[in-house]
TIKEBA-203092 format. One record per residue: x, y, z of N, C-alpha, C, CB in turn. Coordinates in steps of 0.2 Angstrom, whole numbers, padded with zeros to 4 digits, always signed. Glycine has a CB too. Example, Ala and Ser with C-alpha at 12.3 -4.5 7.8 and 13.67 -1.06 7.14 Angstrom:
// TIKEBA-203092
+0066-0028+0039+0062-0022+0039+0066-0016+0039+0057-0022+0045
+0064-0011+0035+0068-0005+0036+0064+0000+0039+0070-0003+0029
END
This chain:
// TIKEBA-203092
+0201-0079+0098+0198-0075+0092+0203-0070+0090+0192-0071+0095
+0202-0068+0083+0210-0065+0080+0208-0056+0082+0213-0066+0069
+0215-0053+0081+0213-0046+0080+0219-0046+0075+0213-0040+0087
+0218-0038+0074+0220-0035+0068+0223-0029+0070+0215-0033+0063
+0229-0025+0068+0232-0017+0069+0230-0017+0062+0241-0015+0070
+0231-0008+0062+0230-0006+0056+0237-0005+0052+0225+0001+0056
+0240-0002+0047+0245-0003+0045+0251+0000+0048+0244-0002+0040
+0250+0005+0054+0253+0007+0059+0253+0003+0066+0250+0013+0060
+0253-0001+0067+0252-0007+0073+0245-0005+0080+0260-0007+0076
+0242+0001+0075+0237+0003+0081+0230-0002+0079+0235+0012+0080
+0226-0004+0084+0220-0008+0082+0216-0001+0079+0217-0013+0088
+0212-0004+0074+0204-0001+0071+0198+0002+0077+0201-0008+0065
+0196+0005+0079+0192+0005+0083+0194+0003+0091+0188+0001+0080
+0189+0003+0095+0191+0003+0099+0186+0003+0107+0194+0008+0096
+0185+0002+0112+0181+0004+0116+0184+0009+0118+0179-0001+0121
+0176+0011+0124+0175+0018+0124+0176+0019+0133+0167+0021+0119
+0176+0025+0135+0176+0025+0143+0184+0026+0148+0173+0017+0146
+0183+0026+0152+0189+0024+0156+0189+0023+0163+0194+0029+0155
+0196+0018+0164+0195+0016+0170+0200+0013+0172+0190+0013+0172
+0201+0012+0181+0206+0009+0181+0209+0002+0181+0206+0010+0185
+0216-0001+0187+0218-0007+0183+0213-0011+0187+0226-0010+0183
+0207-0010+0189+0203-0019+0193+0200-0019+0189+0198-0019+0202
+0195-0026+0189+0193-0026+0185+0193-0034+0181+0196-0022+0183
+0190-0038+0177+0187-0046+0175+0196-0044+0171+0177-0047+0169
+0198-0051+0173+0205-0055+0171+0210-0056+0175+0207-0052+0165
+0216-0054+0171+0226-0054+0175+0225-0046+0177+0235-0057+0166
+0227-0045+0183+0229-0037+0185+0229-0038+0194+0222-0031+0182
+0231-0031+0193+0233-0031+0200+0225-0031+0206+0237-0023+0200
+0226-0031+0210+0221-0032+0217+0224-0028+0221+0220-0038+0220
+0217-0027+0225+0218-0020+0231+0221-0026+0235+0210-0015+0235
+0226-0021+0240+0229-0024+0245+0237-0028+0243+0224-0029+0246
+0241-0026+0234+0245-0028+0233+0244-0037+0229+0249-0027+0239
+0238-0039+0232+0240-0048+0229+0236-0046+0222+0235-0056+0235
+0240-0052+0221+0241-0054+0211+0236-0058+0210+0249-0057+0209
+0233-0059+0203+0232-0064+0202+0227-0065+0197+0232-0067+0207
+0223-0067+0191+0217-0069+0188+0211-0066+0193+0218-0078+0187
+0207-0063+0191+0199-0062+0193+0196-0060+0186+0198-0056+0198
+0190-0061+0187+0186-0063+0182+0180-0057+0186+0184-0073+0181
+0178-0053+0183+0170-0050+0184+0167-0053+0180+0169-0042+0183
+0157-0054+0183+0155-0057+0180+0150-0054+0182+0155-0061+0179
+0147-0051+0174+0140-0046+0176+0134-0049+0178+0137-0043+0170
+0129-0046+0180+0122-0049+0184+0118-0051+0178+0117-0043+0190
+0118-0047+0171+0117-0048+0167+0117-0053+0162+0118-0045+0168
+0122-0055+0162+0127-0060+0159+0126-0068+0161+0134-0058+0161
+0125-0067+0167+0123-0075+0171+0119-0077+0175+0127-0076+0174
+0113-0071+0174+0106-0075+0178+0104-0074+0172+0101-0071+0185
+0098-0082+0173+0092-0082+0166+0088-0078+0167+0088-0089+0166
+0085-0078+0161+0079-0075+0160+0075-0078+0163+0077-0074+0154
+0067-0073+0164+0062-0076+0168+0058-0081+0162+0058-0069+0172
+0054-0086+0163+0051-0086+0157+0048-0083+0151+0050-0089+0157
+0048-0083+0146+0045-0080+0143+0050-0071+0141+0039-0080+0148
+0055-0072+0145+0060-0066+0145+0063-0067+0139+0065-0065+0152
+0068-0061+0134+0070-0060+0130+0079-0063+0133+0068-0053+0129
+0082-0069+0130+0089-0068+0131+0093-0062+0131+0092-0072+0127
+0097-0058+0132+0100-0054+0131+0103-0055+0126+0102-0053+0134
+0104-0050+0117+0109-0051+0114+0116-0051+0114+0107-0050+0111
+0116-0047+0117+0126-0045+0118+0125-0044+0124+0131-0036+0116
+0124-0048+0129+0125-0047+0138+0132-0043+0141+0126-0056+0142
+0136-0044+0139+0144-0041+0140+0143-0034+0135+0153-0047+0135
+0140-0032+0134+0141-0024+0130+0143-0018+0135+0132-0021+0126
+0141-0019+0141+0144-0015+0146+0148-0016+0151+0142-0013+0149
+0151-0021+0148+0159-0022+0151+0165-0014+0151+0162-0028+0144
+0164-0012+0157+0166-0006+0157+0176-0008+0155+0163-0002+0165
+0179-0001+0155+0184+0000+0151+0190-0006+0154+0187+0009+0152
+0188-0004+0161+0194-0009+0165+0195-0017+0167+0195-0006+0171
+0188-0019+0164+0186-0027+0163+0190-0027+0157+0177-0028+0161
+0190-0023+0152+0192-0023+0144+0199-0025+0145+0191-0016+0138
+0202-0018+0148+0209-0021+0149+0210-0027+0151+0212-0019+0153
+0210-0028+0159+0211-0032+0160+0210-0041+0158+0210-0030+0162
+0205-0039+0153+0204-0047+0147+0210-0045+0143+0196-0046+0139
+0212-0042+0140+0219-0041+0134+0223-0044+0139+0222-0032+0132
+0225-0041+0145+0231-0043+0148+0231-0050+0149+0233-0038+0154
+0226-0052+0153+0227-0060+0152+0226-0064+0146+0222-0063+0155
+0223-0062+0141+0223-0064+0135+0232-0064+0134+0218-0059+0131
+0235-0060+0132+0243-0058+0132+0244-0062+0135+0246-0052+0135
+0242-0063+0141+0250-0069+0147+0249-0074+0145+0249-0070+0157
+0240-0078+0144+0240-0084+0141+0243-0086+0135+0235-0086+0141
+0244-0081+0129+0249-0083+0124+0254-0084+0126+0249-0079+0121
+0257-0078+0128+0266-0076+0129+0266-0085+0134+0269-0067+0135
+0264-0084+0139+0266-0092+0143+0266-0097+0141+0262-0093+0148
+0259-0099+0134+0260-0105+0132+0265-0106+0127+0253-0107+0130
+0268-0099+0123+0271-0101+0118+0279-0102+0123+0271-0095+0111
+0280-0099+0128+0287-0101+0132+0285-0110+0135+0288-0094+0141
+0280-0111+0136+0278-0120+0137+0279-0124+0132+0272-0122+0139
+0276-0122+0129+0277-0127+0120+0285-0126+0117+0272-0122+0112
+0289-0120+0117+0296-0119+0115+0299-0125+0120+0298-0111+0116
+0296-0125+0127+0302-0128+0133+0299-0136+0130+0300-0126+0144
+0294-0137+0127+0295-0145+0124+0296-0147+0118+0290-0148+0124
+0300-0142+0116+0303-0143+0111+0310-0145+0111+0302-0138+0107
+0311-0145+0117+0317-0145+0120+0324-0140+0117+0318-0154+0121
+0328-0143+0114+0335-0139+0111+0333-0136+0103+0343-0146+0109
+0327-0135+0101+0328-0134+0094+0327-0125+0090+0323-0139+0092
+0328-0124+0100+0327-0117+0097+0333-0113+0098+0320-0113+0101
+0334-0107+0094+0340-0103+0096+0339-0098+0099+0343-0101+0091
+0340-0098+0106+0338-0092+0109+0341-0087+0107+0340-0093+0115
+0345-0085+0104+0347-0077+0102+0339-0074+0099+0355-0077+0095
+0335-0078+0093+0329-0076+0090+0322-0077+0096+0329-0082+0084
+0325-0081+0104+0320-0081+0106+0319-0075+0111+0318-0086+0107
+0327-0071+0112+0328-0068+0118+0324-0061+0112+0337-0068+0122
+0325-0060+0105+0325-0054+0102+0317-0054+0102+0329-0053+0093
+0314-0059+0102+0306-0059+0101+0305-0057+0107+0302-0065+0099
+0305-0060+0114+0304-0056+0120+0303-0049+0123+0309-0057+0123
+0310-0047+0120+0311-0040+0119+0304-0036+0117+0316-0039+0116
+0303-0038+0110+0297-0035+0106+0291-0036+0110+0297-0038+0100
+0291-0043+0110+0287-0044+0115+0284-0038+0123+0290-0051+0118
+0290-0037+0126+0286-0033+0131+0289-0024+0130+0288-0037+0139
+0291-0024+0125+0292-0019+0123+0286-0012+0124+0294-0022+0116
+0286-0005+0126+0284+0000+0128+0274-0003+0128+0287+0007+0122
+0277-0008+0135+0269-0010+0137+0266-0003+0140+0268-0016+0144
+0259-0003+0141+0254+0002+0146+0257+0001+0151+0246+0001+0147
+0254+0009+0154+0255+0006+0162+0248+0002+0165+0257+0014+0168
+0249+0001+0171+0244-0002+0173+0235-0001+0172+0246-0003+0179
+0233+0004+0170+0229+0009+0171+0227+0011+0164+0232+0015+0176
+0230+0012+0160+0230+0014+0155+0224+0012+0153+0235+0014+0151
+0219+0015+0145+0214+0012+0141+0214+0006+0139+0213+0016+0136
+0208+0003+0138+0208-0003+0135+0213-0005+0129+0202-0005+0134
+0211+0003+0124+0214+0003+0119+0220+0002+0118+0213+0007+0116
+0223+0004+0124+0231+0006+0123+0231-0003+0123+0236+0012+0132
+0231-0007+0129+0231-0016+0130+0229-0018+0124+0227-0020+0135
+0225-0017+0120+0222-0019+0114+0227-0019+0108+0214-0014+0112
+0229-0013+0108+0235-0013+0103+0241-0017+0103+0238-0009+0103
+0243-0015+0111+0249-0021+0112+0246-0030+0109+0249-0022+0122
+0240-0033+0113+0238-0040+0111+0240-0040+0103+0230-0041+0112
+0237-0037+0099+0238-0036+0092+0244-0038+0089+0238-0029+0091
+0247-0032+0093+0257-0033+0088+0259-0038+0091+0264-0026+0090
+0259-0042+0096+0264-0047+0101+0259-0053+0098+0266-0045+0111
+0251-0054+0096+0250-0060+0095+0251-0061+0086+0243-0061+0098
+0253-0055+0085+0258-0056+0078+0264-0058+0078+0259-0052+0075
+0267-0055+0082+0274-0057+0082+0275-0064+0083+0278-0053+0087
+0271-0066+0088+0272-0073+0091+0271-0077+0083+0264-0075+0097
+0264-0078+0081+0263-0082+0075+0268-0080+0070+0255-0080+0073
+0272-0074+0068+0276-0075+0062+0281-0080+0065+0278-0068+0058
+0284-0076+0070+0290-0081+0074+0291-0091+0075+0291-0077+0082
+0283-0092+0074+0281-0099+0075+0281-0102+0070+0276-0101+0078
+0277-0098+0064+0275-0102+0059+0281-0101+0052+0267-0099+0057
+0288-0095+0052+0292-0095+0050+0297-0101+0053+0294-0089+0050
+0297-0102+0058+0303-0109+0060+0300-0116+0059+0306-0107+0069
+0293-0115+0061+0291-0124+0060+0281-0126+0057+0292-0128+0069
+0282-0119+0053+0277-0121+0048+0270-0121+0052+0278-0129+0044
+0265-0116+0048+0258-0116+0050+0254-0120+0054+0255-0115+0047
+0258-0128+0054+0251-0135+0055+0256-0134+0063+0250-0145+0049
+0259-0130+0066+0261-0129+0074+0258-0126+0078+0268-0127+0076
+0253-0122+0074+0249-0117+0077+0244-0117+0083+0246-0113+0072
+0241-0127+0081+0237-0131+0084+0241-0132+0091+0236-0138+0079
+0248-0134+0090+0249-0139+0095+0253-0132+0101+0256-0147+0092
+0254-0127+0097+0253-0119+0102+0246-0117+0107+0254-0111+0096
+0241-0117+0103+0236-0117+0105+0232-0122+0110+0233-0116+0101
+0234-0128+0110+0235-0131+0116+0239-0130+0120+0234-0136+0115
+0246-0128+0120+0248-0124+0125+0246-0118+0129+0252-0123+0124
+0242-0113+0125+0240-0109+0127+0234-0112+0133+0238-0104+0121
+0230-0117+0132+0225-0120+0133+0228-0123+0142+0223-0125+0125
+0230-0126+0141+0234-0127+0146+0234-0122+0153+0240-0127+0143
+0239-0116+0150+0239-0108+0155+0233-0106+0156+0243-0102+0151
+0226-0106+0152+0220-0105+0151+0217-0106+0156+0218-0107+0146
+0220-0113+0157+0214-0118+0164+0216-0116+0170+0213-0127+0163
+0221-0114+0171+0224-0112+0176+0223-0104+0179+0232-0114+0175
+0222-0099+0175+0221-0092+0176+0214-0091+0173+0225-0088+0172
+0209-0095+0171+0202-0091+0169+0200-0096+0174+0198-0092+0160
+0197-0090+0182+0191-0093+0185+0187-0097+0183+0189-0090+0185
+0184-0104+0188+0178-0106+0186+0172-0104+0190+0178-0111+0186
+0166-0102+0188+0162-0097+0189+0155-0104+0191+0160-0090+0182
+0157-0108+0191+0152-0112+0193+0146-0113+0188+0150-0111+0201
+0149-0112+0184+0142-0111+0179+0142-0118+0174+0142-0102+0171
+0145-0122+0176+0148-0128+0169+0152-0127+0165+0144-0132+0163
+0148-0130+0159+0148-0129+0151+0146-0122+0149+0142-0135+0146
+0142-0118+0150+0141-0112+0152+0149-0108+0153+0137-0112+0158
+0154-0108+0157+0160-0104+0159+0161-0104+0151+0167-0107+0164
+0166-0107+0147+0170-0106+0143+0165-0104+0138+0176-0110+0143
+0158-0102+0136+0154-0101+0130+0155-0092+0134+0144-0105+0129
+0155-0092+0141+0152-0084+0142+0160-0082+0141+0148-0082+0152
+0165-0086+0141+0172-0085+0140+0173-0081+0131+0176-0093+0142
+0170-0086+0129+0169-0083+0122+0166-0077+0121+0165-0088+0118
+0161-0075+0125+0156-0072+0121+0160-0063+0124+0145-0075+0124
+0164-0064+0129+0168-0058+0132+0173-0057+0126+0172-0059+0140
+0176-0063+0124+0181-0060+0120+0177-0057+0112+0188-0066+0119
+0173-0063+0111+0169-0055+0105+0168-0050+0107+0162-0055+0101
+0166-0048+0110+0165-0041+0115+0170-0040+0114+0163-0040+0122
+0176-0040+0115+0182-0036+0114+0185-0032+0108+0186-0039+0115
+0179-0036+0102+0181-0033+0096+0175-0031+0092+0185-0037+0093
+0171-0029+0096+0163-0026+0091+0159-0032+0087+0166-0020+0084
+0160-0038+0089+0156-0043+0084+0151-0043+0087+0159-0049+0083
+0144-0046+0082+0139-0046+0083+0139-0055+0088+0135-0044+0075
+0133-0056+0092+0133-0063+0096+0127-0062+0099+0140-0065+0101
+0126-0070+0098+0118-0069+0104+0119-0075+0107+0108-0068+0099
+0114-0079+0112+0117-0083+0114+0110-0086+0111+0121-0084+0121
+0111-0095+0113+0104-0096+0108+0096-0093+0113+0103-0106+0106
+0092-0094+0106+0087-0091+0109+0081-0096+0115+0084-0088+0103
+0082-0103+0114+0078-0109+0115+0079-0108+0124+0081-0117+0111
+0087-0108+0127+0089-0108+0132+0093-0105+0133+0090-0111+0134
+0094-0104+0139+0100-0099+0142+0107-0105+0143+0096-0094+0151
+0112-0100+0144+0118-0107+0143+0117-0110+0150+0127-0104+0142
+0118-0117+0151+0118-0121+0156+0122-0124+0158+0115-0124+0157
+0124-0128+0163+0129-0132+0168+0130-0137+0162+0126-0136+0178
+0124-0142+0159+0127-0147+0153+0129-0145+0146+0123-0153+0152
+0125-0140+0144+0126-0137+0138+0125-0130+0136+0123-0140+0133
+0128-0126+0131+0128-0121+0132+0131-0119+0124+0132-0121+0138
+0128-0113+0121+0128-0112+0114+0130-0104+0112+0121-0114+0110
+0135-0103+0108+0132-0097+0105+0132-0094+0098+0135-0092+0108
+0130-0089+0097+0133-0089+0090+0134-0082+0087+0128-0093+0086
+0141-0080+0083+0144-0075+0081+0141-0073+0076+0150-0076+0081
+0137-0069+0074+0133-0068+0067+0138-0064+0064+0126-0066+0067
+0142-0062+0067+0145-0057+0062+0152-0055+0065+0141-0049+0060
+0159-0057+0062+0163-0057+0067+0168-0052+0064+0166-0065+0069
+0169-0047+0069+0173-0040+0069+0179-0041+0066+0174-0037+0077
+0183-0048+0068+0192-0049+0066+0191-0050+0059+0198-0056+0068
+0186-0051+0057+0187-0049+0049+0186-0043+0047+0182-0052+0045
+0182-0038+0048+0182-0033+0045+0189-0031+0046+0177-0029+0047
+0195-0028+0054+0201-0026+0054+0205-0031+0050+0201-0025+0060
+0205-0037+0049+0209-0039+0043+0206-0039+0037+0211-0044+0044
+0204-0035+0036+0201-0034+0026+0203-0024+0027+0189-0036+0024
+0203-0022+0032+0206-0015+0034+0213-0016+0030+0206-0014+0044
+0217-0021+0034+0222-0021+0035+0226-0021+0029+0222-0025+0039
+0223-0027+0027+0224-0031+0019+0225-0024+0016+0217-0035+0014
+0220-0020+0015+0219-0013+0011+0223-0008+0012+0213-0011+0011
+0224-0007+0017+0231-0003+0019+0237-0007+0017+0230-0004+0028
+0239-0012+0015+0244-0015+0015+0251-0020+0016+0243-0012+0014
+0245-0023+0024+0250-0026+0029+0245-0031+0027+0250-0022+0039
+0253-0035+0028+0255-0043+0025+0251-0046+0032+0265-0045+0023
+0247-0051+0028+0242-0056+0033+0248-0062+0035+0233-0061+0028
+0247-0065+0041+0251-0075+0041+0247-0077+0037+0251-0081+0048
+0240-0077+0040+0238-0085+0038+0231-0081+0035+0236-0091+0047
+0229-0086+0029+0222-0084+0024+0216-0082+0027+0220-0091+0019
+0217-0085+0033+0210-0085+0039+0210-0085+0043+0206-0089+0040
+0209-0080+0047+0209-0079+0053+0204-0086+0059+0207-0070+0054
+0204-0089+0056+0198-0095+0058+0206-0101+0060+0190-0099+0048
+0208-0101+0055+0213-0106+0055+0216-0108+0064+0221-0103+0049
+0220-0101+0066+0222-0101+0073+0214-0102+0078+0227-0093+0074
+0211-0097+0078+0205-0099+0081+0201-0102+0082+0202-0097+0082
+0200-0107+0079+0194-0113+0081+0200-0117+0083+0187-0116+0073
+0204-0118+0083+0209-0122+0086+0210-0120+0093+0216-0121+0083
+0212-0112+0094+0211-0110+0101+0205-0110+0107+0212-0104+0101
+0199-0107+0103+0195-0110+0107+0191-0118+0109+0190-0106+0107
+0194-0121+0104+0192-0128+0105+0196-0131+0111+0193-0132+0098
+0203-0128+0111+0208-0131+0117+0205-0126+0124+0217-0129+0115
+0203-0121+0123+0202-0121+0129+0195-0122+0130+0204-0116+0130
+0191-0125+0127+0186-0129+0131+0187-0135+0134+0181-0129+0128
+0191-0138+0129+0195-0143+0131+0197-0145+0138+0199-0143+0128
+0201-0139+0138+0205-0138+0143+0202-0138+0152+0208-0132+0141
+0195-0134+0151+0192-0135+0155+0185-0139+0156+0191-0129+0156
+0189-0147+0152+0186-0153+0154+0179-0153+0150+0186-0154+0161
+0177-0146+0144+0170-0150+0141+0173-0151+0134+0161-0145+0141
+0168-0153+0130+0168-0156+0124+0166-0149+0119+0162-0164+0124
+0170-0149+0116+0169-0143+0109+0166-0143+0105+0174-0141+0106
+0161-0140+0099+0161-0141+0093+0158-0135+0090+0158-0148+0092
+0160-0133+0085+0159-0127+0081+0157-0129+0073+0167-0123+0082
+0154-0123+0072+0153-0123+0064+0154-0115+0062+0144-0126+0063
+0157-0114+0056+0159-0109+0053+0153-0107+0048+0166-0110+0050
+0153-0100+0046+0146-0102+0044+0147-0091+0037+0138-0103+0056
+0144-0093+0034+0145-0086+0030+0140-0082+0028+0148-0086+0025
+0137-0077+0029+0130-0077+0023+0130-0068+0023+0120-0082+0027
+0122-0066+0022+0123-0059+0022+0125-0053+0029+0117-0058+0020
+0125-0057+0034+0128-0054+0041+0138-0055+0037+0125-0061+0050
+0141-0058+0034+0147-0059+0035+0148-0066+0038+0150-0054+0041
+0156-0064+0038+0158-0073+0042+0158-0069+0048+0168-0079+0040
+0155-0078+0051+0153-0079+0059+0153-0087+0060+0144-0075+0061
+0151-0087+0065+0154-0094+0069+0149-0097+0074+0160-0093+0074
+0148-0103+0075+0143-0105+0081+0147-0111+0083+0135-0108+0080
+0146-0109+0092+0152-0112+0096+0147-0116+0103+0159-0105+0098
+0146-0124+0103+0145-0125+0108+0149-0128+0112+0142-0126+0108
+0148-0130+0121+0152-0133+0124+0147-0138+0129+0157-0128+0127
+0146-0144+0129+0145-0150+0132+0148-0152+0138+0146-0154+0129
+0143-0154+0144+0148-0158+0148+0149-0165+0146+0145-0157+0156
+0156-0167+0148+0158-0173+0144+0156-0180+0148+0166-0172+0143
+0156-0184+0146+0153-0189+0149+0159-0194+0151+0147-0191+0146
+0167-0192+0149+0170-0196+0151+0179-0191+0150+0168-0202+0147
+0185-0194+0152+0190-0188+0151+0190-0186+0145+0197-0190+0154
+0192-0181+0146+0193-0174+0137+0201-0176+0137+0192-0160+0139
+0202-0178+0131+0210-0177+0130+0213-0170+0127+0213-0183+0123
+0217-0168+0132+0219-0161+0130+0228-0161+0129+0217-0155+0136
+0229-0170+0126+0237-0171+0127+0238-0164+0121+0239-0182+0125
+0244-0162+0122+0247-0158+0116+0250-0165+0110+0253-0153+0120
+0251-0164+0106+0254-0168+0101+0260-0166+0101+0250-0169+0095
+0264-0172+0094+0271-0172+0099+0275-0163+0092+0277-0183+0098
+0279-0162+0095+0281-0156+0092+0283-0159+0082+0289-0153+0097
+0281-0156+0080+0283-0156+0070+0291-0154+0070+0279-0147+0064
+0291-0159+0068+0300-0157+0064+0301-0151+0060+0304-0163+0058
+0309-0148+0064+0307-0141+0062+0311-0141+0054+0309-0134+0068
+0309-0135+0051+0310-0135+0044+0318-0136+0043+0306-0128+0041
+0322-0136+0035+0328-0138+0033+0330-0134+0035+0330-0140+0028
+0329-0126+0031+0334-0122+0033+0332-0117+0038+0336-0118+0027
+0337-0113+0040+0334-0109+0046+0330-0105+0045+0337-0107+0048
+0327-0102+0048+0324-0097+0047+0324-0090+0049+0320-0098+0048
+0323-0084+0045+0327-0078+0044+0328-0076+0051+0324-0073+0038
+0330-0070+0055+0330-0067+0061+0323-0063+0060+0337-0061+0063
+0320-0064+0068+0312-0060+0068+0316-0052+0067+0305-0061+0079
+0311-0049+0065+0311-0042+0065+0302-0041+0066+0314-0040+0057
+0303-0034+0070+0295-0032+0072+0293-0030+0066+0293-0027+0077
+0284-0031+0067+0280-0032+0063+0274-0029+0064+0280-0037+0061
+0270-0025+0059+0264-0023+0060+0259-0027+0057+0264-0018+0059
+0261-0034+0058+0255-0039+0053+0252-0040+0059+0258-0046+0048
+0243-0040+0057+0238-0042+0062+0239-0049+0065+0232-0042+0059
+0237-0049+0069+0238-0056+0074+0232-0058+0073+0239-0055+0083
+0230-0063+0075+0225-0069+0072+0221-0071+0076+0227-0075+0069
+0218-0071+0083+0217-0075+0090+0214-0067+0093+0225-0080+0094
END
């Protein structure tokens, strides 16, 4: 799902609270060991009783240091998949452009602890940087075969909670949470081990990119949908169920419905083969305060 800086590279809004670095995603653990954790609310993943009210935003109290900790893993799975997809591209990149993007890349990160906001901002600028630096050297239809890279790193660091088809809908419904979007999950059934649904009635990355627009900061791509329904389709993929989405517009705003199936046979999550990259070169990255898309 995309975000947006405002024309200063700070995101629009923001969550609220604070706390430290433990907490649902990539971060540190007591005791020194490293590694992916996932908090998962009681809220969030027991059913209703019958007759009970689904929750509509289950994740709304996802306190400050869950928040971080989503960004930062969010961050690593980008940054990693676009260092896996570059390495299969084998010779066609010029490291001087990829060493200068790095830099930016981890350029005056938070410290560990810091607000969600402070991580929120970072994701912003660096999942921009990423996308101009891709889609200036080998054109916007690579953005797919990134996102299944990303998809890849995804299945390896996002816990499975033993829920099914269910993990990667509740996966979804955290990262809208991250950006104030309206979501409910459906009302018929709670998500299950074979299927599982939700739906975005009103999605937040638009409003910070129409912010943005108006402020003045140059969009990549016409739609912030373009990269994301690509992304989360690979990573449902990725964790072996079957994807399918509908995009959808009306008096709530654009929003999305996104379910996940258990599959009944293997999920191809082959990446496709790299796009020939463009004639002429393309110019040196320079940092940018354009909104990131995902």
């Amino acid at each position: 799902m995309g975000g947006v800086s405002d024309g200063t590279g700070a995101p629009t809004g923001g969550p609220t609270g604070a706390g430290g670095p433990t907490g649902a995603g990539a971060g540190d653990r007591p005791g020194g060991e490293t590694g992916p954790r996932t908090a998962v609310l009681a809220a969030a993943t027991s059913r209703p009783r019958p007759g009970a009210e689904q929750p509509r935003s289950p994740y709304r109290a996802m306190s400050d240091a869950e928040r971080s900790a989503l960004w930062r893993q969010r961050l690593h799975e980008a940054e990693a998949g676009l260092t896996r997809y570059l390495v299969s591209r084998g010779d066609e990149l010029h490291l001087t452009d990829w060493f200068v993007l790095q830099s930016e890349l981890f350029a005056d990160l938070p410290v560990p602890d810091a607000p969600a906001v402070e991580w929120q901002r970072v994701f912003f600028r660096d999942q921009a940087l990423m996308e101009r630096f891709l889609v200036l050297r080998y054109g916007e239809e690579v953005l797919g075969e990134w996102a299944r890279s990303n998809a890849e790193v995804h299945r390896e660091v996002e816990p499975d909670h033993g829920r099914g088809a269910a993990d990667p809908i509740h996966r979804i419904a955290r990262q809208a949470e991250l950006y104030g979007s309206d979501y409910e999950f459906d009302d018929d059934s709670a998500p299950g081990p074979e299927h599982a649904a939700l739906t975005i009635t009103h999605c937040a990355i638009w409003d910070y990119r129409e912010k943005a627009r108006r402020s003045g900061v140059r969009l990549t791509l016409a739609s912030p949908c373009t990269y994301c329904t690509e992304a989360l389709s690979a990573n449902i993929r990725a964790k072996g169920y079957r994807p399918a989405h509908r995009l959808t517009h009306g008096p709530t705003g654009h929003g999305c419905r996104w379910e996940s199936t258990a599959a009944t046979g293997p999920v191809d999550v082959t990446i496709a083969a790299p796009t020939a990259p463009p004639a002429e070169p393309a110019p040196p990255l320079t940092a940018t305060d354009e909104p990131g898309e995902s």
